[in-house]
Backbone bond lengths (Angstrom), bond angles and torsions (degrees), N, CA, C in turn:
res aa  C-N    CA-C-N  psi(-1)  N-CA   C-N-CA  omega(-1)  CA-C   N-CA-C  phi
1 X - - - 1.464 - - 1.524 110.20 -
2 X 1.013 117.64 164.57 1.780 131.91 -177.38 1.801 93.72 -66.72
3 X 1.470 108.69 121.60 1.282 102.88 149.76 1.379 140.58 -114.07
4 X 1.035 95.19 -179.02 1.731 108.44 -151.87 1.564 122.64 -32.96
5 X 1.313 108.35 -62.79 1.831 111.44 143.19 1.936 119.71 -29.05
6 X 1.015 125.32 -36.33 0.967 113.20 -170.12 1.383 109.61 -94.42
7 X 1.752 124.29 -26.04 1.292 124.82 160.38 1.067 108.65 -42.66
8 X 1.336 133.96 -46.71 2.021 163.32 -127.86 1.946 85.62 -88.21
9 X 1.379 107.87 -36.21 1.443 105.91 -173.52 1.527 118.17 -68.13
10 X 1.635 106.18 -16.40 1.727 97.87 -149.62 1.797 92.81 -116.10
11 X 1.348 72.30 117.59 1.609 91.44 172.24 1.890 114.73 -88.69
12 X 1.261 107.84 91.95 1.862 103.36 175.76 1.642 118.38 -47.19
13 X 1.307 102.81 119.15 1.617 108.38 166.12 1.148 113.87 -95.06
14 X 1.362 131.07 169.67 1.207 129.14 171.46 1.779 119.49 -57.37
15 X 1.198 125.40 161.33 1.271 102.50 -176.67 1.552 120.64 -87.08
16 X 1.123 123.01 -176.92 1.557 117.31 -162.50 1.785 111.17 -94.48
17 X 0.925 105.60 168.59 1.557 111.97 -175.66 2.173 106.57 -113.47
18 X 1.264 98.48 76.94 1.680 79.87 -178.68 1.223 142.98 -3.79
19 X 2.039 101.66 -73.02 1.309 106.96 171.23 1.487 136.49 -58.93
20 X 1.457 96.19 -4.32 1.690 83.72 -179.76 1.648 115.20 -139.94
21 X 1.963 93.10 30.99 1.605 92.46 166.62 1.182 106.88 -93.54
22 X 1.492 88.19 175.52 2.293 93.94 -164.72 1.131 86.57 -120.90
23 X 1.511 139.01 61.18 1.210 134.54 137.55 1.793 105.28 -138.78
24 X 1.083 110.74 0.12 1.536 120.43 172.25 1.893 103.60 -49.45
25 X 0.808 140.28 -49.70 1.595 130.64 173.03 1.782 108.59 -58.08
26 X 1.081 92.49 9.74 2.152 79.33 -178.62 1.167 91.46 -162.18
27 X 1.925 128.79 39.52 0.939 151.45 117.02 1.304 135.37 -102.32
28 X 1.059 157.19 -133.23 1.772 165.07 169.63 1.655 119.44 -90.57
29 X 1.480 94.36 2.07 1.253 111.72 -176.74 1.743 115.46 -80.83
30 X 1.310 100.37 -57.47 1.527 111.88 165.75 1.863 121.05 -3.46
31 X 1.497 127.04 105.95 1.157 107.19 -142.69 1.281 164.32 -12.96
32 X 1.302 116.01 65.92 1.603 155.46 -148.83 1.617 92.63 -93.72
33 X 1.711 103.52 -27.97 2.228 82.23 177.65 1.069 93.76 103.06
34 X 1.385 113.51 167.81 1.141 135.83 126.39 1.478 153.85 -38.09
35 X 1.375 108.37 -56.19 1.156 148.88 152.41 2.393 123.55 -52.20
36 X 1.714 83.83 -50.56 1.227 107.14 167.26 1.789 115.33 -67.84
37 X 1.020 116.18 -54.19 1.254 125.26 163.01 1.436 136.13 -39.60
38 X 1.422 93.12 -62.44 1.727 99.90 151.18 2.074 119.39 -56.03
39 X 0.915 130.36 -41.59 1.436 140.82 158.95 1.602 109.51 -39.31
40 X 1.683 100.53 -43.75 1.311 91.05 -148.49 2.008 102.83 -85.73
41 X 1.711 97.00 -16.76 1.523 100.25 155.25 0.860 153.21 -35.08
42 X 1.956 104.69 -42.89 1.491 110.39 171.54 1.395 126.60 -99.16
43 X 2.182 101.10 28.46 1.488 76.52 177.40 2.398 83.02 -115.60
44 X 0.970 83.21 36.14 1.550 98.02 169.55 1.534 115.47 -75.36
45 X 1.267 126.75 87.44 1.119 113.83 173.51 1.697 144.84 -71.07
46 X 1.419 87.53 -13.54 1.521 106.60 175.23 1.265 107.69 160.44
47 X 1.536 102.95 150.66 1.797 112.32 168.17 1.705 92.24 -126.28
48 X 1.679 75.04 142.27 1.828 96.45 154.27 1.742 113.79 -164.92
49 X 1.086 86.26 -178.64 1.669 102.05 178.95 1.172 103.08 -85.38
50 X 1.769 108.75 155.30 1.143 138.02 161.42 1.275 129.42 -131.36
51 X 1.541 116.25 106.23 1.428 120.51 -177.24 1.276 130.87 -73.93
52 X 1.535 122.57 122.80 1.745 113.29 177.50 1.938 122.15 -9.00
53 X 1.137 105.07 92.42 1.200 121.84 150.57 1.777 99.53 120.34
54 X 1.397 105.66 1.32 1.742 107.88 165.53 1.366 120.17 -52.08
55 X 1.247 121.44 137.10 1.773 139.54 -163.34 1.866 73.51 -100.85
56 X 1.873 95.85 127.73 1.175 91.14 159.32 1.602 113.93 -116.11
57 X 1.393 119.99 8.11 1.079 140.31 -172.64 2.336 108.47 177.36
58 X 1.394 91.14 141.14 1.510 105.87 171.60 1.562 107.28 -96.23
59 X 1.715 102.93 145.04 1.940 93.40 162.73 1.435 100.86 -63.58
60 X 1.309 112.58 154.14 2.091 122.80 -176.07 1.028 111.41 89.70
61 X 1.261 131.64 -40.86 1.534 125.64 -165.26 1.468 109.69 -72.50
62 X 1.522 103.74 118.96 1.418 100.41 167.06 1.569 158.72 33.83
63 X 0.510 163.13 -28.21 1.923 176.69 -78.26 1.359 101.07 -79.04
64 X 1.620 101.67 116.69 1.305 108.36 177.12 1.501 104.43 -139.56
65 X 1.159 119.38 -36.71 1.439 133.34 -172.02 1.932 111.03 -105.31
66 X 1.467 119.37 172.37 1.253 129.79 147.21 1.406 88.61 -120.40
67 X 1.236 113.48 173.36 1.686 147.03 178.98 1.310 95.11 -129.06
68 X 1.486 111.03 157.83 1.211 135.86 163.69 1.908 119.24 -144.84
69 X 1.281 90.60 124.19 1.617 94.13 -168.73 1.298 120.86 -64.43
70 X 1.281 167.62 121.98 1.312 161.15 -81.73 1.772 85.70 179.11
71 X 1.590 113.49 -49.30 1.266 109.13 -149.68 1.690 101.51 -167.87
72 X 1.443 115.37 132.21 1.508 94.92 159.89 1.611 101.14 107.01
73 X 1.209 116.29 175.61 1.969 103.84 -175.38 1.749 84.65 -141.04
74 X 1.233 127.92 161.02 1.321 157.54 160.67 1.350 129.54 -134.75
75 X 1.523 115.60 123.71 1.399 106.60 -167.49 1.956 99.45 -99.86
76 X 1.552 107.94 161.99 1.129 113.98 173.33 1.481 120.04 -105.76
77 X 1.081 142.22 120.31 1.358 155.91 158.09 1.445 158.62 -62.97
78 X 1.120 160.94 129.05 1.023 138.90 139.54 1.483 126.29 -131.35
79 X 1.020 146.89 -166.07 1.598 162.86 -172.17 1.202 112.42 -107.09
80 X 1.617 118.64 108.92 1.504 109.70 -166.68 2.148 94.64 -88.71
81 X 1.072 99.65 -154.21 1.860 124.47 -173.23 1.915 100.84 -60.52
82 X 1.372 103.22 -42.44 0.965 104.18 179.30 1.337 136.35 -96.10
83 X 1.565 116.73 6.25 1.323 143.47 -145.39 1.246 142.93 60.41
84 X 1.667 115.24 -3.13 1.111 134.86 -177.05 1.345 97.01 -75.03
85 X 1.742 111.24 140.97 1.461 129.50 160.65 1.286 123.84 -49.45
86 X 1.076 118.52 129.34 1.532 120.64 -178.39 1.985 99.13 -134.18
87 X 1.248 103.66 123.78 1.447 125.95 172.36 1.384 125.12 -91.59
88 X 1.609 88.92 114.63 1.670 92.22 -158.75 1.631 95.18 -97.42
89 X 1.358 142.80 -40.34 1.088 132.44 172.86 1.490 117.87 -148.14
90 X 1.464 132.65 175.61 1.035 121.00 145.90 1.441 126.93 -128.41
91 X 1.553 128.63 176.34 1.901 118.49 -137.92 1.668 82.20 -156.83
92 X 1.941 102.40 116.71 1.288 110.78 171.25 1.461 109.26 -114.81
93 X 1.053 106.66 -165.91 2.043 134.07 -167.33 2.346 73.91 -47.61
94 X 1.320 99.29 132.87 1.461 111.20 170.69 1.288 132.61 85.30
95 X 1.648 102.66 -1.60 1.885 107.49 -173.40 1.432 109.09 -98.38
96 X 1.254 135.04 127.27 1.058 118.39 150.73 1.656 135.95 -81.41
97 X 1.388 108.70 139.39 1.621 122.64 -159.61 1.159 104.08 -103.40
98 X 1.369 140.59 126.72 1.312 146.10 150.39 1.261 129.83 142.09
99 X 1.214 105.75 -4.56 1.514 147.44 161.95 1.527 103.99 -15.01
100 X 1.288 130.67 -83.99 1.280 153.13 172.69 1.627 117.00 -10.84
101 X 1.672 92.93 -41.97 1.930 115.34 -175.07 1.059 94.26 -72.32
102 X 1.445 141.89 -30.65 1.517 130.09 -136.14 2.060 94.54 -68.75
103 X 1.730 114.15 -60.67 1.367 108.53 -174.47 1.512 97.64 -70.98
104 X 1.284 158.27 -72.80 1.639 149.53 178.50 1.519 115.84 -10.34
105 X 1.492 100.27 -52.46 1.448 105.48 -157.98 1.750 115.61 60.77
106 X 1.409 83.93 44.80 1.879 95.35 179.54 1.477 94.55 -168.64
107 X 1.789 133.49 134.90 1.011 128.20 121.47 1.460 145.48 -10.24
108 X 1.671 111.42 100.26 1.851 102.78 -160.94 1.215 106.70 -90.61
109 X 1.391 116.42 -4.92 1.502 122.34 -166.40 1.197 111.88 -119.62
110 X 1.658 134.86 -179.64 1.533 132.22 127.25 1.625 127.47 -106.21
111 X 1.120 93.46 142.66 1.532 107.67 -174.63 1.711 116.69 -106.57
112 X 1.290 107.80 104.15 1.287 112.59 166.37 1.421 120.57 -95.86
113 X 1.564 115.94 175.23 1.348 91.29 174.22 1.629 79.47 -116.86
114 X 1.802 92.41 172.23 1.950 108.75 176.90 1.414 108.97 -89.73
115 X 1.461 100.29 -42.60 1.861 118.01 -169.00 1.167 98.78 -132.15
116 X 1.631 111.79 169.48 1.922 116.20 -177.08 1.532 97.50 -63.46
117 X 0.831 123.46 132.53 1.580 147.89 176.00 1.758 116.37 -111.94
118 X 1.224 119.55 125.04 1.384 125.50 163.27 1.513 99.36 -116.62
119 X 1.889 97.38 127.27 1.188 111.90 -162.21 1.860 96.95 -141.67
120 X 1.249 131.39 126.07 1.496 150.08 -172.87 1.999 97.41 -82.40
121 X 0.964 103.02 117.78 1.783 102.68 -175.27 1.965 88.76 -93.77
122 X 1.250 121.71 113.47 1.363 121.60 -176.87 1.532 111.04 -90.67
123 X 1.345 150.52 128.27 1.144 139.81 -155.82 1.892 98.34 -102.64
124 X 1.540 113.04 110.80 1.107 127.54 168.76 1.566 126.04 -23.63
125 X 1.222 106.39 -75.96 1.515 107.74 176.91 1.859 126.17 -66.15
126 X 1.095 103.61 -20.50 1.399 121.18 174.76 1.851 112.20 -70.89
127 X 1.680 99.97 -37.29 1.412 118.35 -169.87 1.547 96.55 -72.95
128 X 1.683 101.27 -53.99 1.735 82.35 -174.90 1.678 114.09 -72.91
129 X 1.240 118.26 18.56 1.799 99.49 -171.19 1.475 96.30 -104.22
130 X 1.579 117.90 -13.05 1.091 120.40 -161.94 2.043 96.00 -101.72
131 X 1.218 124.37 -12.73 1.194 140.37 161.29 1.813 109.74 -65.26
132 X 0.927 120.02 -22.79 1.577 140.51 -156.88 1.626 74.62 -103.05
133 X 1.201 126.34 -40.20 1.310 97.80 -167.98 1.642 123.26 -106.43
134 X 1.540 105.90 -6.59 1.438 115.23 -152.13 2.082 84.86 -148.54
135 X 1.953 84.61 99.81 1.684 79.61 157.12 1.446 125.67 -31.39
136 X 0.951 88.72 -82.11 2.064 107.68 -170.35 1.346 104.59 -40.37
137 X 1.065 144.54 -19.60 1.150 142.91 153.67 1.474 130.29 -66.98
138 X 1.049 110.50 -60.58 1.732 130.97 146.26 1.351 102.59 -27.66
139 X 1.364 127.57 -60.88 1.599 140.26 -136.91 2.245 79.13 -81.02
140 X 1.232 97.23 -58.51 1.571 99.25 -163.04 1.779 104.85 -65.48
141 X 1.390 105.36 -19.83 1.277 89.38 173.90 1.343 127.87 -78.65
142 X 1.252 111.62 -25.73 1.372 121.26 178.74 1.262 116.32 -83.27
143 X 1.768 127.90 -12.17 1.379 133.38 146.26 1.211 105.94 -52.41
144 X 1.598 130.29 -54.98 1.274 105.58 -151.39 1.119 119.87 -103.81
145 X 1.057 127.09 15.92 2.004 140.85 148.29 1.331 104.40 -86.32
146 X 1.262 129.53 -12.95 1.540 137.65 162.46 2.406 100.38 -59.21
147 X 1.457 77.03 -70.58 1.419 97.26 -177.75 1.274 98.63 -58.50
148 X 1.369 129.85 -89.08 2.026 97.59 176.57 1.392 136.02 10.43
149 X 0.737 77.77 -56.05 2.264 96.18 -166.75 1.113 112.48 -69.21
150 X 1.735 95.05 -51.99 1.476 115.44 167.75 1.775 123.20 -39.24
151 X 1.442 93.63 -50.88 1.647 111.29 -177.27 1.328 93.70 -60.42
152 X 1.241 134.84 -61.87 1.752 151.47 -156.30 1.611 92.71 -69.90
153 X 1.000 116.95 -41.26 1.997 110.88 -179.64 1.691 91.68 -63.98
154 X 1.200 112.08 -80.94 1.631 119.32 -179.95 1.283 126.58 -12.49
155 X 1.327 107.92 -63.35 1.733 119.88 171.58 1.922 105.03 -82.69
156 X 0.746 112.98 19.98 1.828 108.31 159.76 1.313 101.34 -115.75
157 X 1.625 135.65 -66.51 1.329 112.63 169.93 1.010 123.24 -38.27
158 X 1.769 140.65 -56.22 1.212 133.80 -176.37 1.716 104.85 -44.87
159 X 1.090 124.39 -44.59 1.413 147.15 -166.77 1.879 97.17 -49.84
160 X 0.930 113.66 -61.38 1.289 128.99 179.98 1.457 116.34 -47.44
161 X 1.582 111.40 -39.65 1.424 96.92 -175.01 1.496 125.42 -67.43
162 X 1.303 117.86 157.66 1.863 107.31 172.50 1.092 110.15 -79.18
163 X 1.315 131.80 -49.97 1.548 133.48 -153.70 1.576 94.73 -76.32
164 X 1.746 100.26 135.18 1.571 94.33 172.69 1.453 120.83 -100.10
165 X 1.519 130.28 37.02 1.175 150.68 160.93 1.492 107.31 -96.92
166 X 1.322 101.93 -45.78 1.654 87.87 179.23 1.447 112.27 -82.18
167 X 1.633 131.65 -12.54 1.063 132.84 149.51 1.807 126.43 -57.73
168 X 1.263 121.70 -48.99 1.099 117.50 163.61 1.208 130.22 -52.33
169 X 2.162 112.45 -45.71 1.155 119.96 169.36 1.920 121.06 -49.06
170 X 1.179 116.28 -19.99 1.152 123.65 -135.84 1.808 84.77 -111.61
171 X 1.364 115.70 -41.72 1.182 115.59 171.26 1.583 120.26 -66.48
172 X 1.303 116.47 -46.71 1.276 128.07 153.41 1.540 136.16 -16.79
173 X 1.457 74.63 -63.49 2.142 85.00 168.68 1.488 111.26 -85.77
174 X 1.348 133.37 -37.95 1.566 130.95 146.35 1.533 102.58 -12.30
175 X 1.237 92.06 -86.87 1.706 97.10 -170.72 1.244 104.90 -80.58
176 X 1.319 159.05 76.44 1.532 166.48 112.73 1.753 92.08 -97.10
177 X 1.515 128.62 -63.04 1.302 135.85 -177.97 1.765 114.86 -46.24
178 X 1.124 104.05 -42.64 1.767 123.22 -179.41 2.039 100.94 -62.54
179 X 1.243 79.25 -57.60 1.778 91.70 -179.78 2.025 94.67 -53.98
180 X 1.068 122.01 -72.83 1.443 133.13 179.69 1.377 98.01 -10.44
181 X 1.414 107.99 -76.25 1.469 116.57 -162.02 1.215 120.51 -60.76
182 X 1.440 117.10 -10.93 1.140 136.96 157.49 1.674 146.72 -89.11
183 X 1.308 77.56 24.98 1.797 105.63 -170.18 1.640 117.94 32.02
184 X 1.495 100.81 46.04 1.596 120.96 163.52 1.321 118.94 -102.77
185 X 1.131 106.99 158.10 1.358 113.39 -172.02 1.746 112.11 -62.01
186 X 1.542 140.69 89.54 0.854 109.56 -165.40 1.911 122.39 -95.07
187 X 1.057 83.72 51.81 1.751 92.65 177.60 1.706 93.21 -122.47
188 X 1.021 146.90 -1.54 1.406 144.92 -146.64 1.766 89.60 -149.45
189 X 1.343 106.21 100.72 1.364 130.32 165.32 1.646 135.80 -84.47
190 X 0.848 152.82 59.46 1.575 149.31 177.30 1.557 107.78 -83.96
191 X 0.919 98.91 74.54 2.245 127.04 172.63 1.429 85.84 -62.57
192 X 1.815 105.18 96.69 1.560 129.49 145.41 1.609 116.51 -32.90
193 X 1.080 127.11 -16.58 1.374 136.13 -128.31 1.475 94.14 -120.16
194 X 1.650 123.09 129.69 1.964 106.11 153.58 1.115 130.47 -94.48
195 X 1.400 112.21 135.19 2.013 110.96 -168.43 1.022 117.09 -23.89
196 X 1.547 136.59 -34.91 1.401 130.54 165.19 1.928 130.01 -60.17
197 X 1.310 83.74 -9.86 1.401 92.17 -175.24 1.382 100.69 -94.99
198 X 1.170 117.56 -54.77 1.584 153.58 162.83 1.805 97.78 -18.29
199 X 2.141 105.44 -68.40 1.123 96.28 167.06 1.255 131.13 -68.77
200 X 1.167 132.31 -42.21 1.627 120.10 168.73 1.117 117.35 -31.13
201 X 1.734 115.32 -72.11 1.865 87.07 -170.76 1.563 130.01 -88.35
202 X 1.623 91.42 36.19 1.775 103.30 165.69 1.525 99.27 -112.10
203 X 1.239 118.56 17.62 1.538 121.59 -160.91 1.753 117.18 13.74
204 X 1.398 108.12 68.76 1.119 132.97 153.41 1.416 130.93 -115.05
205 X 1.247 127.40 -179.02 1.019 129.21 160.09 1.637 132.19 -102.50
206 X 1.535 123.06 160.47 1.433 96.06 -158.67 1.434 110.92 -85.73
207 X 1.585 128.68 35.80 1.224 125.53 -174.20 1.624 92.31 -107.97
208 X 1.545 101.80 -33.49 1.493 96.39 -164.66 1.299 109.30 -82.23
209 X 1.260 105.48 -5.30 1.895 109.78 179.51 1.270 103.47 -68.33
210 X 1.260 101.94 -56.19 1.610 132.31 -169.35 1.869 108.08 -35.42
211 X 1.502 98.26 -66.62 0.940 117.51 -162.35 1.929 90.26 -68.07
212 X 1.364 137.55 -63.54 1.035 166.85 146.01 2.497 97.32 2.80
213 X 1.430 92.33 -50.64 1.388 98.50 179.25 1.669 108.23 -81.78
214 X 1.890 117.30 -27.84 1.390 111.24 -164.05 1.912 95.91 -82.91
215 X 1.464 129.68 7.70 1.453 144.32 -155.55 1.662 105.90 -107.18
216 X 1.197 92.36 -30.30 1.617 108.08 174.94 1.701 111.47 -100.63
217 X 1.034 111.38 -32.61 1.277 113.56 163.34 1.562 112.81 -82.38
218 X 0.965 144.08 -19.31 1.407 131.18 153.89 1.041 116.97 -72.76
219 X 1.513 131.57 -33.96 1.520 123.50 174.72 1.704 123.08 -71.71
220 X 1.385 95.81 -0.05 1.809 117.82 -168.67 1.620 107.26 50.79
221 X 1.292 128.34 70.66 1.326 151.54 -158.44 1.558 83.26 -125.66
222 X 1.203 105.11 -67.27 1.818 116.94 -163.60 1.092 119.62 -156.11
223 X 1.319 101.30 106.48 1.561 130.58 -175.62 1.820 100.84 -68.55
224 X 1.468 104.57 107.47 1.551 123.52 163.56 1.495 142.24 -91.66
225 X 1.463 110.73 89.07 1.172 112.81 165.29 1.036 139.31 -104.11
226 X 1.460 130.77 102.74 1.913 132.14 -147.02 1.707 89.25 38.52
227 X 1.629 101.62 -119.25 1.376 102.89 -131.10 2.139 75.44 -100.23
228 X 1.447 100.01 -23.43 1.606 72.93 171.71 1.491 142.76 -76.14
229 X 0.972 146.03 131.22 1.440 149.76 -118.65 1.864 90.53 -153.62
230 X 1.227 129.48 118.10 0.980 155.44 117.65 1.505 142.58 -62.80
231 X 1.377 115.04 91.33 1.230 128.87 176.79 1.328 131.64 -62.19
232 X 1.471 120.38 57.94 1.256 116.12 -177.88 1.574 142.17 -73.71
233 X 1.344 113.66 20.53 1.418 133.71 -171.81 1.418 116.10 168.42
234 X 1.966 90.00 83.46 1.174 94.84 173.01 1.753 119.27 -65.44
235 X 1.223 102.26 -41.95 1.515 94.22 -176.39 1.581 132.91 -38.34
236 X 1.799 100.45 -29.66 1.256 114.17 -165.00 1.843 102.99 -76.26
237 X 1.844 101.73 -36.86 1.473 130.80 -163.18 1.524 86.94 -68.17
238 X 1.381 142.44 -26.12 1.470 130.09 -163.87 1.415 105.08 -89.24
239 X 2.075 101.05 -42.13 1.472 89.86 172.98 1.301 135.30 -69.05
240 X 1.645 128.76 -9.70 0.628 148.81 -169.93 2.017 105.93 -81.55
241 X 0.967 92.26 -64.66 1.201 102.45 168.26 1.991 142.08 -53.69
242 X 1.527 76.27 -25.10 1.918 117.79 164.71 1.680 101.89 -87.29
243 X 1.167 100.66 6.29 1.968 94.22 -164.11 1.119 114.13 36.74
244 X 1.322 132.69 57.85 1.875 131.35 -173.50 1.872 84.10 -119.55
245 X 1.304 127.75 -11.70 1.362 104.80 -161.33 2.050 81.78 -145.60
């Protein structure tokens, strides 16, 4: 279960207004109506904040809710053989998190957050009755356990490659594309994330990232500053990532 420190993280906001959040299209919102929208309020169980390094969920604990990110990035986790952390993904402004519990009926992961995060806790069983009633709701749910998988196919091929340039490259355009869909700039990078985290779920280490980020910045691919990252040639960043270059 969540402990006590990690309750200590969540600051309650007021709750959200469907129709007029600006992440409702890459939530359950997606033509949901008018009518739908208002519905889709009361299966809102609460919003709050989450402060750098707040547990918004443990692997085991329960499954009752999805979340939806409003704001803010959270990485996902677990404990490998040896106890060391291993980073299975990370979840910005529009993803929904918790996905995984739905067949378990348990949390498979942990969810921290990186930065303060405002995140909508969506109440599971309420979500599907209200899916029972409202295509577009239905329709987005079944996208986004689609998209899950999707994410989980993505990061295993990347997983596969040897070279850790074409792994970095490859994450890179992932997240430039993620930003896209999100009507961000996706040439203009600020990676929530620290190279150590960064290396875990490239299962590297943070020298080889390191070295791996100063390779792209010499080829002027991607201009590196700390965590901001400038994409100055995508074309080059695809081949790279295609292993063609």
């Amino acid at each position: 279960m969540l402990t006590a420190n990690a309750l200590d993280n969540r600051k309650v906001a007021p709750l959200p207004l469907c129709p007029s959040c600006t992440v409702r299209e890459l939530c359950f919102g997606q033509g949901a109506g008018r009518i739908g929208l208002q519905q889709l309020d009361q299966v809102i169980e609460r919003r709050f904040w989450l402060e750098p390094g707040g547990l918004l969920y443990c692997i085991g604990d329960p499954f009752k809710s999805l979340y939806a990110i409003r704001s803010g990035c959270l990485k996902s986790s677990l404990r490998n053989a040896t106890g060391r952390e291993q980073v299975a993904g990370f979840h910005i402004k529009g993803d929904i998190v918790g996905v995984g519990g739905i067949s378990t009926r348990n949390y498979i992961l942990t969810l921290t957050a990186l930065e303060r995060s405002d995140v909508c806790e969506i109440h599971f069983d309420r979500l599907e009755e209200l899916a029972h009633r409202i295509p577009s709701v239905n329709h987005r749910l079944v996208e986004i356990l689609a998209r899950y998988q999707e994410r989980g196919y993505v990061v295993g091929l990347l997983l596969r490659e040897r070279s850790a340039d074409v792994r970095l490259a490859g994450f890179l355009l992932d997240f430039s594309r993620r930003l896209a869909a999100r009507d961000c700039d996706p040439t203009s990078i600020k990676l929530p994330m620290s190279r150590s985290d960064l290396a875990s779920h490239l299962a590297m280490n943070a020298s080889t990232i390191s070295k791996a980020f100063a390779r792209l910045n010499q080829r002027g691919i991607a201009r590196v500053t700390g965590r901001a990252i400038k994409l100055a040639n995508m074309r080059e960043l695809q081949a790279v990532a295609a292993n063609r270059a």
